[in-house]
C-alpha positions in Angstrom: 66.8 151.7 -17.7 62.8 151.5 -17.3 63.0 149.7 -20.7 65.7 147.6 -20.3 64.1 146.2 -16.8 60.5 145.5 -18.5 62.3 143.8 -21.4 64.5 141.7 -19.0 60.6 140.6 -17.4 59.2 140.2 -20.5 61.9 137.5 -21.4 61.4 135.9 -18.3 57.7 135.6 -18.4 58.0 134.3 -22.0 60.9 131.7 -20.6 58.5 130.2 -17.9 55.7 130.1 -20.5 57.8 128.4 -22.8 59.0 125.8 -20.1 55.3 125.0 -19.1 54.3 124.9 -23.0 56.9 122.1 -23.2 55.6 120.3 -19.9 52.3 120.6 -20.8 52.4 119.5 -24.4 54.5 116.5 -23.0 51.6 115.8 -20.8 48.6 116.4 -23.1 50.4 113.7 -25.7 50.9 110.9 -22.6 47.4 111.4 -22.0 46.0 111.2 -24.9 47.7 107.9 -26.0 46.4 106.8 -22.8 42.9 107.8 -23.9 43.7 105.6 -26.4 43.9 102.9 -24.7 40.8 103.6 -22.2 38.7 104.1 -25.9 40.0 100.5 -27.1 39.1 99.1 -23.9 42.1 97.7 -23.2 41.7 98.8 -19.6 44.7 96.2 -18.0 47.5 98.2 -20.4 45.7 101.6 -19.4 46.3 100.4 -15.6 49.5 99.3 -16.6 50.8 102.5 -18.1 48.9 104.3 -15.5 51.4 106.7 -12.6 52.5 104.5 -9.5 50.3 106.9 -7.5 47.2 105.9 -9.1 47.7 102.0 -9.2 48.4 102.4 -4.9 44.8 103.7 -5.2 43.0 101.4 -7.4 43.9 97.9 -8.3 44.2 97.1 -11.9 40.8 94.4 -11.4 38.7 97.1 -9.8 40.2 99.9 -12.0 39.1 97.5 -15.1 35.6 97.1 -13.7 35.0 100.8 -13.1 36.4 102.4 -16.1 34.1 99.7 -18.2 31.4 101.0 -15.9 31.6 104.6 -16.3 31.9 104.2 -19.8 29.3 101.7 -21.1 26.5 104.0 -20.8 28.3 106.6 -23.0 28.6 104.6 -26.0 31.5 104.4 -28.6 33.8 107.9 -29.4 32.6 109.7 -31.8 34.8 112.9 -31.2 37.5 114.7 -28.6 38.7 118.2 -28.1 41.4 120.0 -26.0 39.1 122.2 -23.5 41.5 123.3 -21.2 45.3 122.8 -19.5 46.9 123.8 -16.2 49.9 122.9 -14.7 50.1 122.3 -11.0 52.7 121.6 -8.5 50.1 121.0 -5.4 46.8 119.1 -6.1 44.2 117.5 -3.5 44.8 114.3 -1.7 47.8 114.0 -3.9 51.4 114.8 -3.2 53.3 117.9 -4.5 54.8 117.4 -8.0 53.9 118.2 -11.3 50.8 117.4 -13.0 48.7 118.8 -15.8 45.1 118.9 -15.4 43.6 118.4 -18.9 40.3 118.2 -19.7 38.3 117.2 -23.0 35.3 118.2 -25.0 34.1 114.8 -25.8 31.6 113.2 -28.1 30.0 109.6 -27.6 27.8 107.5 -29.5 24.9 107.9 -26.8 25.9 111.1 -25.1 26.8 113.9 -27.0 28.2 116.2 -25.1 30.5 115.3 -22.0 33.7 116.1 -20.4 36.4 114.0 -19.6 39.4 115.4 -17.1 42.8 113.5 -17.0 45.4 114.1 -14.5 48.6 113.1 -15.8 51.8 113.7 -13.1 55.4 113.4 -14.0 56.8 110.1 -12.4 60.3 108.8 -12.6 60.8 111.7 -15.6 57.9 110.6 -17.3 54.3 111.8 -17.6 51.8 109.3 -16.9 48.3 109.4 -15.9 47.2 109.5 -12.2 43.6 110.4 -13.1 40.6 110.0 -14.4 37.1 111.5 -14.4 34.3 111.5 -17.2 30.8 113.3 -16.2 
């Protein structure tokens, strides 16, 4: 009975792991194609693409001018790795939902070592990006 009941837990813990893997990955794939875009500099179709909650808070002609602001004195991409993951339903000065907080070991041209944290959130079924921070 004992072994029955830990099995039955067991499954379910590997079930919700399973279901956030899936979220997550989903999110980690929209967010690096919109990387993508940011490391092209084509800043209007990162705007564009960007989650409904974060064009209310930044237009897409200051959003242009800060991104090519905060990233100029980094220099050109040389490199970028997965650092770390986590799936939230409740964030700060954002509304409950879902969103993955990713953030990225990343390597530029004139500063070597920096992280980058994108927030992507799950809007109209679809993950798309409703943050950005690089330090």
């Amino acid at each position: 009975m004992i072994k029955t009941a830990v099995l039955v837990c067991g499954l379910g813990i590997f079930a919700a792991t399973a279901q956030a893997d899936e979220k997550t990955d989903a999110a980690v794939t929209a967010a690096k194609s919109w990387l993508a875009l940011v490391d092209s500099k084509e800043y209007k179709k990162s705007w564009q693409e960007a989650a409904p909650f974060f064009k209310d808070k930044v237009k897409e002609e200051q959003w242009s001018e800060m991104v090519a602001s905060a990233r100029k004195p980094f220099g050109v991409l040389k490199s970028r790795e997965l650092s770390s993951v986590m799936y939230k339903t409740s964030l700060p000065g954002a509304p409950d939902g879902e969103y993955v907080v990713i953030q990225f070991k990343t390597s530029f041209t004139d500063k070597r070592e920096s992280v980058e944290t994108v927030t992507p959130m799950k809007a109209d079924g679809i993950w798309r990006v409703s943050g950005y921070y690089i330090k």
